[in-house]
N, C-alpha and C positions, 0 to 999 in steps of 0.2 A: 504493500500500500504506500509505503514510503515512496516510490518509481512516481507516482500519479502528482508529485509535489512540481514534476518537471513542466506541467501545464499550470499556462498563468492563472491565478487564481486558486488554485489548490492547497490548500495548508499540508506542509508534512507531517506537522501536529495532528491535526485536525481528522487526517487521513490516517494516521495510525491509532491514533485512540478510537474512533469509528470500528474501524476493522477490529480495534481488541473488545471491546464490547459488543461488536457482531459475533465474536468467536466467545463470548460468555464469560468475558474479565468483565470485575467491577470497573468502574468509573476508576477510581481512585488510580487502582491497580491498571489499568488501558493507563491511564494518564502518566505514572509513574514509568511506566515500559517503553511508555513514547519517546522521552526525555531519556532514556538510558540508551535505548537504542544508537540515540545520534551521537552521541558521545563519541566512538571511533572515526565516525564519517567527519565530525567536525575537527578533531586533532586531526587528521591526516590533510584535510585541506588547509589548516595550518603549515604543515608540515612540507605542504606540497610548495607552497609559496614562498616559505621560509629558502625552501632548497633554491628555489626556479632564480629569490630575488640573490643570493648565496652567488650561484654559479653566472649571473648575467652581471654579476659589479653593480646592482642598483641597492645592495643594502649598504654601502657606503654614501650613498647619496640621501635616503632616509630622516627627514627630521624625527627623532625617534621621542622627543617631548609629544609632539603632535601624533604621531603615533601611537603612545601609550596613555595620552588623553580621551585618543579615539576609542581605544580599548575598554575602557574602564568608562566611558558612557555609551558604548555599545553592553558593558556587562550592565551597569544600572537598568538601562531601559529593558533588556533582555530579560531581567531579572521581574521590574514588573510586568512587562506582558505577561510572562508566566504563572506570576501571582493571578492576574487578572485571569487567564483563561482556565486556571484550574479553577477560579470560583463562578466562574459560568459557568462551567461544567458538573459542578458540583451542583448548583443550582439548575441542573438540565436545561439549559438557556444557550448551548451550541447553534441555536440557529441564529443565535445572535453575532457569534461569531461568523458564521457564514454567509451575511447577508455583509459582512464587513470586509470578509474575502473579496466577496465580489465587486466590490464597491469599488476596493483597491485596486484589482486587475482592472 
């Protein structure tokens, strides 16, 4: 289900907690599996960037202030979206998410 996030508008989130609650996980438990899931995919594209920016001579070039500015309010905001979609979900109110997916694509 995760694959279906590559169409615009599609939550990867979204998509995998659906799916685990179709297959008979709690809410909680889909929601919790979602977020662990990505955990590999997301260090490796780290990883992947880290290497590419490494071997082309562009992490010399780097303001790395600006960079670990951007880091750390990419984690804050990531942090409450997350808050926020676990209690939509929690609240069975996913459609509310959904209508904001779409809005966005």
């Amino acid at each position: 289900s995760q694959a279906l996030a590559i169409i615009p508008g599609i939550s990867r989130s979204a998509s995998t907690v659906s799916a685990g609650i179709v297959v008979g996980m709690r809410r909680e438990t889909a929601f919790s599996f979602a977020f662990l899931i990505s955990i590999p995919a997301v260090f490796a594209a780290i990883a992947y960037d880290g290497m590419r920016s490494l071997s082309s001579g562009q992490a010399a070039q780097i303001d790395w202030f600006t960079y670990l500015l951007a880091i750390v309010a990419s984690a804050v905001t990531g942090y409450v979206a997350l808050a926020l979609l676990r209690w939509l979900m929690k609240q069975g109110q996913l459609l509310i998410f959904a209508g904001y997916c779409l809005i966005v694509s």
